[in-house]
N, C-alpha and C positions, 0 to 999 in steps of 0.2 A: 423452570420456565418451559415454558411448551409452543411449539410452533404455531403461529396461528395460519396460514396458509404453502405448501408447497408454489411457489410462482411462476417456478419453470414451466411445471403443468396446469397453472390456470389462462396463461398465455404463452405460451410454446413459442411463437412466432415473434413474439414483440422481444422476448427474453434473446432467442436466437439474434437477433441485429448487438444487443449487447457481449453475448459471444463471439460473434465475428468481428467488432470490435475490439475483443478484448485478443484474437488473433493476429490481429494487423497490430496490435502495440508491442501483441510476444516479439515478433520476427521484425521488429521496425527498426533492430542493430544496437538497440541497448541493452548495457551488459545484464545478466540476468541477475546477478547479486544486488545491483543497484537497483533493478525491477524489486525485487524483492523485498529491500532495506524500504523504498519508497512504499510499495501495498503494508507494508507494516506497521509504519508511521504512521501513514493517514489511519487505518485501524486502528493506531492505539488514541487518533486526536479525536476522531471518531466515537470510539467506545465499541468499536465491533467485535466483540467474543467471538463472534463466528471467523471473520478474517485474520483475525490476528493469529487464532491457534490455525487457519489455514498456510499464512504467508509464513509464518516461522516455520512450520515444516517446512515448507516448500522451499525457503530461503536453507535450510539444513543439509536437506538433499541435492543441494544446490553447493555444498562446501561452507556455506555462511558458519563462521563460528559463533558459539554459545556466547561469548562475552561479549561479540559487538550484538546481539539480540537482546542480550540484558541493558546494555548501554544505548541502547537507539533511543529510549524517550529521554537522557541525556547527554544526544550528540554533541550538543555547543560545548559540554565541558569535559565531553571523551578523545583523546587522541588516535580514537583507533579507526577515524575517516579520513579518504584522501579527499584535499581540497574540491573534485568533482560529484563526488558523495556529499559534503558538505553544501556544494551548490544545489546538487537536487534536492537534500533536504531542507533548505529555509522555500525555497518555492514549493515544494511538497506544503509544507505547513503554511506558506502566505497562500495557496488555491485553498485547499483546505479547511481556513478559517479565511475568507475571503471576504465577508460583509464585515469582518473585521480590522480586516490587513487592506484592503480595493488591492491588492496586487501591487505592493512597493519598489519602486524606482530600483533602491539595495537589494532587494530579490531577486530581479529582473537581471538587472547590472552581474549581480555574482554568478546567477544559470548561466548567462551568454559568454561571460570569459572563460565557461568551461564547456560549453557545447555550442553546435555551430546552429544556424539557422532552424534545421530541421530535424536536428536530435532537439531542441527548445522545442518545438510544437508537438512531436512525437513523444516527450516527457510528459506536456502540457496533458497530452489525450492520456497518458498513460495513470495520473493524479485525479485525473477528469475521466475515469474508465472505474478506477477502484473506487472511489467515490459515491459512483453509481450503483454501485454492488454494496460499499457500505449501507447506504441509505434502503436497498432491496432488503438485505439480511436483518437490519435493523425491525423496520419497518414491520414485513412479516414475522420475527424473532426465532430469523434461523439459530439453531442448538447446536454449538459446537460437540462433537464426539469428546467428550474427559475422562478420564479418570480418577476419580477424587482424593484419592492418597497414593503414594508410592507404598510398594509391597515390599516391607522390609523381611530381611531373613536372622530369621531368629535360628 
């Protein structure tokens, strides 16, 4: 695959507002593992190559282990989330798939028993921020950095 545009540098300034955006979601008090489990999800419901090999690094360096990154596109039947994890990932995936889900009463209901007013809207931009980057990387067909085999030693 091959990139069809750099977008940073064909609008510099419009891309910048989604940067500073996506700085007000880092530092908005949510934990960064959960930031991170959440940018991965949406990339995987997504289909974003480019995101997904970003946020699992990032979730890595982060302490995230390997086995809840293997099991994230089967959270509902992994035990390895705690019940607030869990909250942010059905709301993760009801915005997400949204012209699907309109945003369900039981998604809503389970985010709020585990976060308060403002961690809920701050989640909501933070679902609503990856999203947008999805759709940019997508779109243009940002190239994730791979490596295509592992280098065995013979």
């Amino acid at each position: 695959m091959k990139p069809r545009m750099d977008f940073f540098k064909a609008a510099p300034e419009t891309i910048d507002a989604l940067v500073q955006l996506e700085k007000k979601v880092q530092s908005s008090g949510l934990e960064q593992s959960l930031i991170e489990l959440v940018k991965t999800r949406a990339s995987q419901i997504n289909g974003c190559a480019f995101c997904i090999n970003m946020h699992t690094q990032d979730a890595r360096k982060h302490g995230e282990t390997e086995q809840r990154l293997y099991l994230l596109n089967a959270w509902r039947e992994a035990p390895a989330y705690s019940e607030r994890e869990r909250a942010a990932l059905a709301w993760t995936e009801a915005l997400t798939l949204i012209s699907e889900t309109h945003a369900p009463d039981d998604a809503y209901e389970q985010v709020r028993a585990q976060f308060s007013e403002a961690e809920t809207v701050n989640l909501t931009m933070l679902i609503t921020t990856i999203n947008a980057w999805n759709r940019l990387a997508i779109a243009f067909r940002s190239v994730p950095p791979v490596k295509t085999k592992a280098v065995s030693a013979a």
